[in-house]
GUPA-412698 format. One record per residue (C-alpha): chain; x, y negated, z negated. Coordinates in nm, 2 decimals. Layout:
N
+--------+--------+--------+--------+
! chaine !     c1 !     c2 !     c3 !
+--------+--------+--------+--------+
!      A !      X !      Y !      Z !
...
+--------+--------+--------+--------+
***
This chain:
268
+--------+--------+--------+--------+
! chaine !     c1 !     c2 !     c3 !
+--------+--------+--------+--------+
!      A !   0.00 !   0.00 !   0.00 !
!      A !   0.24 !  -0.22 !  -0.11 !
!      A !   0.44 !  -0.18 !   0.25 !
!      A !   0.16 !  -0.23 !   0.43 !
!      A !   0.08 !  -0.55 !   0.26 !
!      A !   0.40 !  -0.66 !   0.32 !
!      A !   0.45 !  -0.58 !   0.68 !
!      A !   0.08 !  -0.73 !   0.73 !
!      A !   0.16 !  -1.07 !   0.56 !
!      A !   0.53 !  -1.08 !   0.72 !
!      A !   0.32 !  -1.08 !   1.06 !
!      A !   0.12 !  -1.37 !   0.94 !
!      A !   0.45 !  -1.55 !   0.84 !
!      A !   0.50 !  -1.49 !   0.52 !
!      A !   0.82 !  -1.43 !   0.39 !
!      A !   0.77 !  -1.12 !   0.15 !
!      A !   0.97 !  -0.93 !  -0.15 !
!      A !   0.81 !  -0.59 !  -0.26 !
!      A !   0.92 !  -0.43 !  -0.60 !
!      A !   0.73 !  -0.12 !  -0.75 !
!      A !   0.83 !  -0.13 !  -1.12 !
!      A !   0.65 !  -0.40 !  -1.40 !
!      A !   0.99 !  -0.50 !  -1.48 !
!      A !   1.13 !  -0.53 !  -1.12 !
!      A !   0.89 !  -0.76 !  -1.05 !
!      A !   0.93 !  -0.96 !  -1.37 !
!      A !   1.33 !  -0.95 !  -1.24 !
!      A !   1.23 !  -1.08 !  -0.89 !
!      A !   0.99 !  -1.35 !  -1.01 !
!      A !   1.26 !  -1.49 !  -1.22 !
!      A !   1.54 !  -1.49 !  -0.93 !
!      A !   1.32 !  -1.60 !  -0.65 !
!      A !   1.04 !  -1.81 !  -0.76 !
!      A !   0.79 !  -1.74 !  -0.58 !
!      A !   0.50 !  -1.89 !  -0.43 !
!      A !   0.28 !  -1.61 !  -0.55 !
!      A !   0.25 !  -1.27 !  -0.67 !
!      A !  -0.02 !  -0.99 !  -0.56 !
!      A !  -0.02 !  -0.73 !  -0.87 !
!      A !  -0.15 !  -0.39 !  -0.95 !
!      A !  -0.24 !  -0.32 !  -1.26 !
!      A !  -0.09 !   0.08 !  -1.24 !
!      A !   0.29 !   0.04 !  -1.25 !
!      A !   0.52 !   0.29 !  -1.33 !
!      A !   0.67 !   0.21 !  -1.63 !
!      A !   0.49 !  -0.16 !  -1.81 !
!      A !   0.11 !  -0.18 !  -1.62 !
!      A !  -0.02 !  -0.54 !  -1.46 !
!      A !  -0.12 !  -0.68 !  -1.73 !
!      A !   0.22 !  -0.66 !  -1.93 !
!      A !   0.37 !  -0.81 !  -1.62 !
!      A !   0.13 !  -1.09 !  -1.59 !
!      A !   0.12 !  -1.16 !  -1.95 !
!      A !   0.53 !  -1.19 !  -1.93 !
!      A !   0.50 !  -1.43 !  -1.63 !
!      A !   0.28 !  -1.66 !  -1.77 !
!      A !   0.47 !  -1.69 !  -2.09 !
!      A !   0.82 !  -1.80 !  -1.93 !
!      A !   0.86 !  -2.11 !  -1.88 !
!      A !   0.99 !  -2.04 !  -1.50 !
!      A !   0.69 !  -1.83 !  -1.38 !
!      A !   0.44 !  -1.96 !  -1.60 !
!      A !   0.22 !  -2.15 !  -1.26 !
!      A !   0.29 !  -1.92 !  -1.04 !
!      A !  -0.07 !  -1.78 !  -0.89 !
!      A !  -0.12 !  -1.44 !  -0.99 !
!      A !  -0.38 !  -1.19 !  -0.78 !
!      A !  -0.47 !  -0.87 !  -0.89 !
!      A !  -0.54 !  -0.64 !  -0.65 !
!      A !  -0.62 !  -0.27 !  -0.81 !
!      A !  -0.90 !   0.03 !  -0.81 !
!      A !  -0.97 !  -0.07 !  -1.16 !
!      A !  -1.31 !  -0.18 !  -1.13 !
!      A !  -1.46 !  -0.29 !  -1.48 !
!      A !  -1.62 !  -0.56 !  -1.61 !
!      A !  -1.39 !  -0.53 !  -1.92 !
!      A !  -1.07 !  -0.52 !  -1.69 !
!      A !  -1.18 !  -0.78 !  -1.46 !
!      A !  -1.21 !  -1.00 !  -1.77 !
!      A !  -0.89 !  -0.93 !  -1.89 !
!      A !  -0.71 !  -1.01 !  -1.57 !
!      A !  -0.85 !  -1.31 !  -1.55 !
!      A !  -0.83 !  -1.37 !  -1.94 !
!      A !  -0.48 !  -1.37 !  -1.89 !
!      A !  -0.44 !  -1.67 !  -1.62 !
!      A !  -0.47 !  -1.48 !  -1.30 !
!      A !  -0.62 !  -1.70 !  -1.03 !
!      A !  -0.80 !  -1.45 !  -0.85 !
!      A !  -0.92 !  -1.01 !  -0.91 !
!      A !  -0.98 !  -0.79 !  -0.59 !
!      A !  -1.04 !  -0.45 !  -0.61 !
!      A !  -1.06 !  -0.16 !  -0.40 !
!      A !  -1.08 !  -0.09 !  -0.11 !
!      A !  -1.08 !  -0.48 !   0.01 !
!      A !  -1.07 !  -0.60 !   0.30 !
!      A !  -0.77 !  -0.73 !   0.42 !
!      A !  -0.89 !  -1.06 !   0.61 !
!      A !  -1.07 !  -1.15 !   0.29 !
!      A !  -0.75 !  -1.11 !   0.12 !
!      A !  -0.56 !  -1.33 !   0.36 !
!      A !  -0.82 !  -1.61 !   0.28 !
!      A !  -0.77 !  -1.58 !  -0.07 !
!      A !  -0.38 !  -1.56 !  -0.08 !
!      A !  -0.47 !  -1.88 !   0.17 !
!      A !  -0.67 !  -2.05 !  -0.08 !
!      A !  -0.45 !  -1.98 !  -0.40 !
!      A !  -0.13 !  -2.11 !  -0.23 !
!      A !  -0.33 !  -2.46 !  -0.12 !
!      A !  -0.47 !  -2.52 !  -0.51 !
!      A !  -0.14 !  -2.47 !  -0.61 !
!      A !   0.06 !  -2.69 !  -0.36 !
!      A !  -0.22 !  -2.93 !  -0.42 !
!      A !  -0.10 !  -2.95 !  -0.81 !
!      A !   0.26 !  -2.92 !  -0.80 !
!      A !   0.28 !  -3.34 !  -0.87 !
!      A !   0.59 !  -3.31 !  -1.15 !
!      A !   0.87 !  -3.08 !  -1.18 !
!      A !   0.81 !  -2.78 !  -1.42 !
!      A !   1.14 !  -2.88 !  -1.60 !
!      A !   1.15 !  -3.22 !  -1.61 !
!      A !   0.84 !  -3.34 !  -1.56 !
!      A !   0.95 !  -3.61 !  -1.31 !
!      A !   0.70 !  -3.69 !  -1.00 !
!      A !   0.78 !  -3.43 !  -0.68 !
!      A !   0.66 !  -3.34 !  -0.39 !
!      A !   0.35 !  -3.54 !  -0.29 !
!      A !   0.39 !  -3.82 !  -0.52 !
!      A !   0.77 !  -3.85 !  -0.43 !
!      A !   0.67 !  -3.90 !  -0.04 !
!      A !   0.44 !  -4.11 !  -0.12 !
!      A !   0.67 !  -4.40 !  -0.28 !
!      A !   0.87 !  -4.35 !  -0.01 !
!      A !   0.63 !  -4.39 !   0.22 !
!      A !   0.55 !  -4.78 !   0.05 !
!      A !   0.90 !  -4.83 !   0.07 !
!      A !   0.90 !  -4.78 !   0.46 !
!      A !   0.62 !  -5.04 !   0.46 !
!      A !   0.79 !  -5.36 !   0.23 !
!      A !   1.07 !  -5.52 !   0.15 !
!      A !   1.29 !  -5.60 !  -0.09 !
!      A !   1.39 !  -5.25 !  -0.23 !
!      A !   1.67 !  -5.03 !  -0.26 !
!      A !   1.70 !  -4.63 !  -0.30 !
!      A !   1.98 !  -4.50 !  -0.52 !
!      A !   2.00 !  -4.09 !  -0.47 !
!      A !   2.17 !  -3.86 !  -0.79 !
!      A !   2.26 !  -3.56 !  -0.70 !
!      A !   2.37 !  -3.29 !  -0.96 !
!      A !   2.58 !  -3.03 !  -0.79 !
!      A !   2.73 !  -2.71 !  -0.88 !
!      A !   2.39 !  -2.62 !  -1.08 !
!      A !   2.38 !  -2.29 !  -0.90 !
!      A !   2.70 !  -2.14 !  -0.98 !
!      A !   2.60 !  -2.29 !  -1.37 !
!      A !   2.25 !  -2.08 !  -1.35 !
!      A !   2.43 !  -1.73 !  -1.24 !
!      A !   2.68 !  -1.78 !  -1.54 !
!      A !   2.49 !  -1.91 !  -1.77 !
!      A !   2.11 !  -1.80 !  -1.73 !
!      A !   1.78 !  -2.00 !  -1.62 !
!      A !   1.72 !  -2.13 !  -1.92 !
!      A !   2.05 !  -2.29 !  -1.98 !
!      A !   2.01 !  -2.47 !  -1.67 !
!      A !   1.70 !  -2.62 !  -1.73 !
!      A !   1.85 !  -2.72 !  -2.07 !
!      A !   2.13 !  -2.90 !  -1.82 !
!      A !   1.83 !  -3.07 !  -1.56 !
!      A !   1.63 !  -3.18 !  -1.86 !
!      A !   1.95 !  -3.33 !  -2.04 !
!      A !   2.01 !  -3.51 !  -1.67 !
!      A !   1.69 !  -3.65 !  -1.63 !
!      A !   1.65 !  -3.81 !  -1.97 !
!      A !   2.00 !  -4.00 !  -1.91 !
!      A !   1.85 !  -4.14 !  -1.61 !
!      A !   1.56 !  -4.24 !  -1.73 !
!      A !   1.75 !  -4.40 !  -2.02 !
!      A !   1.92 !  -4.57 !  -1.77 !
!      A !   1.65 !  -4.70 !  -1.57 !
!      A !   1.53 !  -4.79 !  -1.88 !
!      A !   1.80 !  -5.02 !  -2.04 !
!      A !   2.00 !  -5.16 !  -1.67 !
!      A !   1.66 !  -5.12 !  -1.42 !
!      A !   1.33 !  -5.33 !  -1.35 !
!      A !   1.02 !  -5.19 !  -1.53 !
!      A !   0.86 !  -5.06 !  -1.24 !
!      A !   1.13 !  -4.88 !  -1.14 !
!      A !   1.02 !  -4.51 !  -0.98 !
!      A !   1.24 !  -4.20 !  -1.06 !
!      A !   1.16 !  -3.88 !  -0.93 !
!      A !   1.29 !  -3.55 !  -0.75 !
!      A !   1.39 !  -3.55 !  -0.38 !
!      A !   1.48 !  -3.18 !  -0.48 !
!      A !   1.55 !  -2.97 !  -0.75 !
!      A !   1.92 !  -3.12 !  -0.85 !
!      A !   1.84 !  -3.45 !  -0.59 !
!      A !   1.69 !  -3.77 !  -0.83 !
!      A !   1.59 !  -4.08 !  -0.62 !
!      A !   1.54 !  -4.39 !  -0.81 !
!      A !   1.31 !  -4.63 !  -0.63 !
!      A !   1.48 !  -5.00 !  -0.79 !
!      A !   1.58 !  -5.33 !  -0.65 !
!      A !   1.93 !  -5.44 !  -0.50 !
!      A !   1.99 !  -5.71 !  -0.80 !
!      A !   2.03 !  -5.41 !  -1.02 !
!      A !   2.16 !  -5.13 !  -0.77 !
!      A !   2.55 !  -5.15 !  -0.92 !
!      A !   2.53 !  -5.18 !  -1.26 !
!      A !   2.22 !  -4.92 !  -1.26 !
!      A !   2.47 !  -4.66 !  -1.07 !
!      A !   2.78 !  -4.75 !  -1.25 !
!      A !   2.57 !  -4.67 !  -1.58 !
!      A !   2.46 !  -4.33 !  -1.48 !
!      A !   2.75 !  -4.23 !  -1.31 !
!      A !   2.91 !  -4.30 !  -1.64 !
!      A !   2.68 !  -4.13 !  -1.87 !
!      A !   2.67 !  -3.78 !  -1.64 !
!      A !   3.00 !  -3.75 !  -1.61 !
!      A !   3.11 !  -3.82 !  -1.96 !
!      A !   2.87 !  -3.51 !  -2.01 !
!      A !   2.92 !  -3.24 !  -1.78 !
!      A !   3.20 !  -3.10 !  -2.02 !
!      A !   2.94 !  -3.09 !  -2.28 !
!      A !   2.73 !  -2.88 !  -2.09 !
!      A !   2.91 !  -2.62 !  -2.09 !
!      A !   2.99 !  -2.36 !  -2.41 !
!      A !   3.23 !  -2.47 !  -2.66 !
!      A !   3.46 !  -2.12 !  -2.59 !
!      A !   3.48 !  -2.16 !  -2.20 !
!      A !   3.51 !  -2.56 !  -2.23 !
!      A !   3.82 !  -2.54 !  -2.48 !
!      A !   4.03 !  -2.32 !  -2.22 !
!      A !   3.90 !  -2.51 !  -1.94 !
!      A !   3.71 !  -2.24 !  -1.84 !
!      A !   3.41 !  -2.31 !  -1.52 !
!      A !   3.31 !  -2.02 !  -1.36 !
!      A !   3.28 !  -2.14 !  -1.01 !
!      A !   3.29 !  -2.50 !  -0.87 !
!      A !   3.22 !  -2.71 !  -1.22 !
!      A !   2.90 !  -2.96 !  -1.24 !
!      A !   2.98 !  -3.28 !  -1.08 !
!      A !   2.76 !  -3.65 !  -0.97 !
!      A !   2.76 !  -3.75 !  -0.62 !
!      A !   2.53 !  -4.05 !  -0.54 !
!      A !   2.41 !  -4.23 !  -0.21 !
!      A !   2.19 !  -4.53 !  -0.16 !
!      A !   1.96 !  -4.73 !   0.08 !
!      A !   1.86 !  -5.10 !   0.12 !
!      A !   1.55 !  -5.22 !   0.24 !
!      A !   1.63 !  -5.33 !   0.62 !
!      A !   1.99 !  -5.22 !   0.65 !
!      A !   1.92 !  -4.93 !   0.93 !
!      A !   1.64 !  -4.79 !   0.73 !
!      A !   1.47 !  -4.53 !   0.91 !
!      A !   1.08 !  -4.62 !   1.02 !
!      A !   0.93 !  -4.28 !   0.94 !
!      A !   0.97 !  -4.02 !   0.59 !
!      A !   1.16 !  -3.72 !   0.68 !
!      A !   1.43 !  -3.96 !   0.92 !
!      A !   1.44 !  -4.13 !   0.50 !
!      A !   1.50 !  -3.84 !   0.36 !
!      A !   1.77 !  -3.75 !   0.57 !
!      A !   1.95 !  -4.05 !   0.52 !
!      A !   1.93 !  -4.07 !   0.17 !
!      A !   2.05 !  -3.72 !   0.17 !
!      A !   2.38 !  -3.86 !   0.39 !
!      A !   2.44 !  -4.14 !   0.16 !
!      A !   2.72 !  -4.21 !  -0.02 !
!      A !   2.77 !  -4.47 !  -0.28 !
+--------+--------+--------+--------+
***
């Protein structure tokens, strides 16, 4: 079942990952975040419910949509399934176009809600493009992009949860910033996961960079456990702060990806 599934959705142009274990699939949630997970309830070794119960209590996998799809057919395990933060039950035999439309509909009222990063809490996605999108219609602004690099190689070392520590740490010192050397409407918010753009004024643009530079990389040591950071210890490339900016009517791109691209080029 679970092959078929996967061949049938890889044909509609999905990307797929299939596991068979409770605790493989608790594994693979974790390393590739996915947009959502189709469950049975009869696993091997931990059943559906352990697995959904798991996902929705770490912080990582805790809005991912969840749809059951088992021969378990009673009222009582219906209401469990759902009891337990799954978005949608189907049991069978189903039919597989109606099971397209749902996996359709789950991923749009998700999108649709993914406003603020999980971690940080900082405006994404759909409220990110659309500041950019005012700035591409006035004047008078300036775009200063922080990138935090290296987080990958940090996450394998050191686990997920350490790195969120490291992205929330990050984002507080740039909102600090913006805070004490920015404007008060100043905008900050993710371009990507480890990408900040910070939506300011030029008056501002230097000493604003100069004071986060400053306060990230008088940090990154301290990110890092005390054992590895005392022998100068980083297991692959080490953390490090690259930033880029943008000025209102310097060859600013007219339309939001071009901006995006640029910003991503920048170097400041």
């Amino acid at each position: 079942m679970a092959d078929m599934l996967s061949a049938y959705f890889h044909v509609q142009g999905y990307e797929t990952i299939t596991v068979h274990w409770g605790e493989d699939a608790l594994h693979a949630a974790r390393q590739n975040n996915p947009d959502l997970v189709i469950l049975d309830i009869r696993l091997p070794d931990i059943d559906g419910y352990e697995v959904a119960r798991r996902l929705r209590s770490n912080r990582r996998t805790e809005n991912i949509p969840i749809i059951f799809l088992t021969e378990k057919r009673a009222r009582d395990d219906r209401l469990l399934g759902l009891e337990l933060g799954a978005d949608d039950y189907i049991t069978k035999p189903f039919d597989i176009q109606e099971l397209r439309l749902r996996v359709r509909n789950a991923l749009r009222r998700s999108s649709s809600g993914a406003l603020n990063n999980p971690v940080t809490g900082l405006p994404e996605g759909a409220l990110m493009d659309e500041r950019l999108e005012e700035c591409l219609k006035s004047s008078g602004w300036c775009i200063l992009r922080v990138s935090f690099e290296n987080l990958d190689a940090f996450r394998d070392a050191y686990g997920f949860v350490a790195s969120d520590d490291v992205l929330r740490a990050v984002s507080l010192m740039i909102k600090n910033a913006v805070r004490e050397q920015g404007n008060p409407g100043d905008f900050v918010g993710h371009l990507g996961d480890t990408n900040f753009a910070i939506v300011t004024t030029p008056a501002v643009l230097s000493s604003l960079a100069e004071r986060i530079r400053s306060r990230l990389e008088q940090s990154v040591d301290y990110f890092y456990p005390l054992r590895d950071r005392g022998r100068g210890h980083y297991p692959g490339k080490k953390l490090a702060v690259s930033m880029g900016s943008l000025t209102a009517g310097v060859q600013v791109p007219t339309d939001l990806e071009s901006l995006k691209r640029a910003l991503a080029d920048a170097r400041l």
